[in-house]
C-alpha positions in Angstrom: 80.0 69.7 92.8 78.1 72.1 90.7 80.5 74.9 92.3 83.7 73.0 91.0 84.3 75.4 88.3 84.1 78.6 90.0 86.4 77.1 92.6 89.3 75.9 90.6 89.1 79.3 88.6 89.2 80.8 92.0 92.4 78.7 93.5 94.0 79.7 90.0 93.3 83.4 90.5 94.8 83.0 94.5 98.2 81.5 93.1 98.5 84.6 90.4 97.5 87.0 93.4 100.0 86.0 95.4 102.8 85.6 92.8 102.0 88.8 91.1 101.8 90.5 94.0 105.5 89.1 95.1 107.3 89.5 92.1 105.9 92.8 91.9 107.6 94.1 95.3 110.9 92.0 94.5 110.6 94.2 91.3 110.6 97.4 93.3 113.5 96.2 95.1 116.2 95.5 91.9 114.9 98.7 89.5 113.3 102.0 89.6 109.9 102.2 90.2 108.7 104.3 87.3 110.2 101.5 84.6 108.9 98.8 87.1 105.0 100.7 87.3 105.1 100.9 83.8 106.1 97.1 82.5 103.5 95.7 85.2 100.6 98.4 84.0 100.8 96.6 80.5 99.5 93.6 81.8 95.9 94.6 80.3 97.4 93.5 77.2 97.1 89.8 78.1 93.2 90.0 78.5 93.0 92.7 76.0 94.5 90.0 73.0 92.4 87.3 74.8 89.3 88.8 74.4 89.8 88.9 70.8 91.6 85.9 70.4 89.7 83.4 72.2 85.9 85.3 72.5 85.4 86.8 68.9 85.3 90.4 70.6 85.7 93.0 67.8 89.0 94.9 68.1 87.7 98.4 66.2 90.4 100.9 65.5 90.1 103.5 67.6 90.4 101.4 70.4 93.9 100.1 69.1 94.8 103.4 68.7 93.6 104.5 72.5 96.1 101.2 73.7 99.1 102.3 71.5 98.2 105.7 73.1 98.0 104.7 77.0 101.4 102.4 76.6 102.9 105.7 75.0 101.3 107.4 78.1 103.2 105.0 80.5 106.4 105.2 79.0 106.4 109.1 79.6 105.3 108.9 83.1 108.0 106.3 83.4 110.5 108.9 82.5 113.4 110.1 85.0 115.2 113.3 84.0 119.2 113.3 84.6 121.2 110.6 86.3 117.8 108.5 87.3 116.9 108.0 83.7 120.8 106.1 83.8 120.7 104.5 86.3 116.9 103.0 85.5 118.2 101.8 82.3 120.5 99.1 84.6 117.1 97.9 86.4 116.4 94.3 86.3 113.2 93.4 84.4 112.7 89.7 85.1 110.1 90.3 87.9 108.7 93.1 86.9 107.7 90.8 83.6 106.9 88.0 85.4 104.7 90.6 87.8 103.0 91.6 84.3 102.3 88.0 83.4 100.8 87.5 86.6 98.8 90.8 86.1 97.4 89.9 82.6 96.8 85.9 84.0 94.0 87.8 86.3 92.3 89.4 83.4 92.1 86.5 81.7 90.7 84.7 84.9 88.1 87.0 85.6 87.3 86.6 81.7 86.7 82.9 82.0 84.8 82.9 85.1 82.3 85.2 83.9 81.5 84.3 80.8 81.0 80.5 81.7 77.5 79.2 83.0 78.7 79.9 86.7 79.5 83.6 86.4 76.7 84.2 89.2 79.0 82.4 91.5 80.9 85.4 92.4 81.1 85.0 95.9 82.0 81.3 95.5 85.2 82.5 93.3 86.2 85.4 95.0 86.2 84.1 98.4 88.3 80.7 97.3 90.5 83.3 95.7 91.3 85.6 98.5 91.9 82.4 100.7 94.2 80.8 98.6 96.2 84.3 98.4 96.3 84.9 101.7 97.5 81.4 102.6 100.3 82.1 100.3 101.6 85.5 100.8 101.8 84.4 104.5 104.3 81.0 103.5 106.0 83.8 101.2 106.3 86.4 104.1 107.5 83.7 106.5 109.7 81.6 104.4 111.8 84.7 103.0 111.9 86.8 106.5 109.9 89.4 105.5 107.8 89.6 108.7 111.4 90.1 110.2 111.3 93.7 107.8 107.9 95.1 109.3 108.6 94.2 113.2 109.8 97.9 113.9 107.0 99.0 112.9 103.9 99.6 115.1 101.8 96.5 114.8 98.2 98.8 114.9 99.6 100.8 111.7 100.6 98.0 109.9 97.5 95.9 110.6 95.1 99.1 110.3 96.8 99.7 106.7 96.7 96.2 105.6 93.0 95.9 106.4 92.5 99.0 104.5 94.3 97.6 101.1 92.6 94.2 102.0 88.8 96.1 102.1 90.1 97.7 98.5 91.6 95.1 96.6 88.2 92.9 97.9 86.0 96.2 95.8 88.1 96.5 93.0 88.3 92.7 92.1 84.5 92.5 92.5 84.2 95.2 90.4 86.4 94.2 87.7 84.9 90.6 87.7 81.4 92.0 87.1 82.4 94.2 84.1 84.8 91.4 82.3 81.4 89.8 81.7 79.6 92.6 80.5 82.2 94.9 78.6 84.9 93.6 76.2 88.2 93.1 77.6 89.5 95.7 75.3 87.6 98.1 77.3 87.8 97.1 80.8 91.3 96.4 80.9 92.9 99.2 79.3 90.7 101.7 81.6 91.3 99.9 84.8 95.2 100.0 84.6 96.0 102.7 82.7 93.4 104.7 85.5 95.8 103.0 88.1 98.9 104.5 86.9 97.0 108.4 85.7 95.7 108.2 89.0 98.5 107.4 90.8 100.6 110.2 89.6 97.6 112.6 90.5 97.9 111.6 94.3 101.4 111.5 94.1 101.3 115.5 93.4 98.4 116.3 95.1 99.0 114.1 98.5 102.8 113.3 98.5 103.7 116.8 96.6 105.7 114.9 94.1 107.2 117.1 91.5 106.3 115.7 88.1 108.5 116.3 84.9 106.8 117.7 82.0 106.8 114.3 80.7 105.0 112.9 83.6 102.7 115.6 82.5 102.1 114.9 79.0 101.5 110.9 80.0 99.0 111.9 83.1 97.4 114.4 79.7 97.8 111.3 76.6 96.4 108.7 79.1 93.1 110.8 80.1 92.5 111.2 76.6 93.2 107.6 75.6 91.2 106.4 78.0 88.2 108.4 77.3 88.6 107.3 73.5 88.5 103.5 74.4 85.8 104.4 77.1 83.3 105.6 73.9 84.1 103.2 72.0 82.6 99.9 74.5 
């Protein structure tokens, strides 16, 4: 039973995967995605508050100042010009806060798993998580039809793609779980969303060939540089 810990932690972090996940595409359904990107991206606040809240971990001022900046940095890149900026305005935020909530609930997770006395049980946690996600978003994906959505859709593609996010989200949450118990949470956090949404807008121009407004601009610019000011200041 000496892995009871890391398990529980990880059939916690499965259910927020899964429902953060959910109420985040349920969110791109009802409003636009720019304001929908933007309200889940401030999830880091959760663990960020946490880690000084709960683990004594100092909050110095630049760092403050390099979180005001990288929300300022979403709202601009959540910016529509002309009629889209109306017609965001009418978006529904319920899910995309609840997809926030579930966001932030992971940072915390990750938090508490590693800085307990079974951080080392990575694999233990991880694995129990991804289960308990996948078991889930399947009795999502049947229950509400969405399978039905998909079945145009060649079944190679859509299997090919999903083992590529799969192989991803598997690095990036093994990454992130090693740095929340070495780095504050006021470091980690801020860097790894706020990179999400600078480098998301990056690809969009450089792969997709989206225009971006000189607003989009100015955020891709303010949330470089807040990043690198929270970065120095670990």
């Amino acid at each position: 039973f000496h892995r009871t810990h890391s398990i529980l932690l990880g059939v916690l972090f499965g259910i927020c995967t899964a429902a953060a996940q959910y109420f985040y595409m349920r969110a791109m359904a009802h409003g636009s995605v720019s304001v929908v990107t933007f309200i889940y991206s401030c999830g880091f606040l959760l663990p960020t508050a946490a880690g000084t809240l709960f683990w004594s971990e100092p909050m110095k001022l630049p760092v403050v100042g390099g979180c005001l900046l990288l929300m300022f940095a979403f709202f601009l890149c959540s910016r529509k010009p002309g009629a889209a900026a109306e017609h965001q305005q009418h978006g529904c935020i319920g899910y995309p806060l609840l997809a926030m909530i579930c966001s932030g609930l992971l940072g915390v997770l990750q938090k508490i798993h590693q800085t307990s006395q079974e951080c080392a049980e990575t694999g233990t946690f991880l694995v129990t998580a991804f289960l308990v996600s996948a078991i889930l978003s399947a009795v999502i994906a049947l229950s509400s039809g969405a399978h039905k959505e998909v079945s145009n859709l060649p079944l190679k593609r859509v299997t090919l793609l999903s083992c590529i996010c799969g192989i991803f989200v598997g690095i990036a949450n093994h990454v992130n779980l090693i740095l929340s118990g070495v780095l504050p949470a006021a470091t980690v956090f801020p860097i790894t969303n706020g990179g999400v949404v600078v480098l998301s807008a990056l690809i969009g121009r450089a792969v997709f060939r989206e225009r971006l407004s000189p607003s989009a601009r100015s955020g891709i610019l303010l949330g470089i540089v807040s990043i690198v000011i929270i970065g120095l200041n670990k």
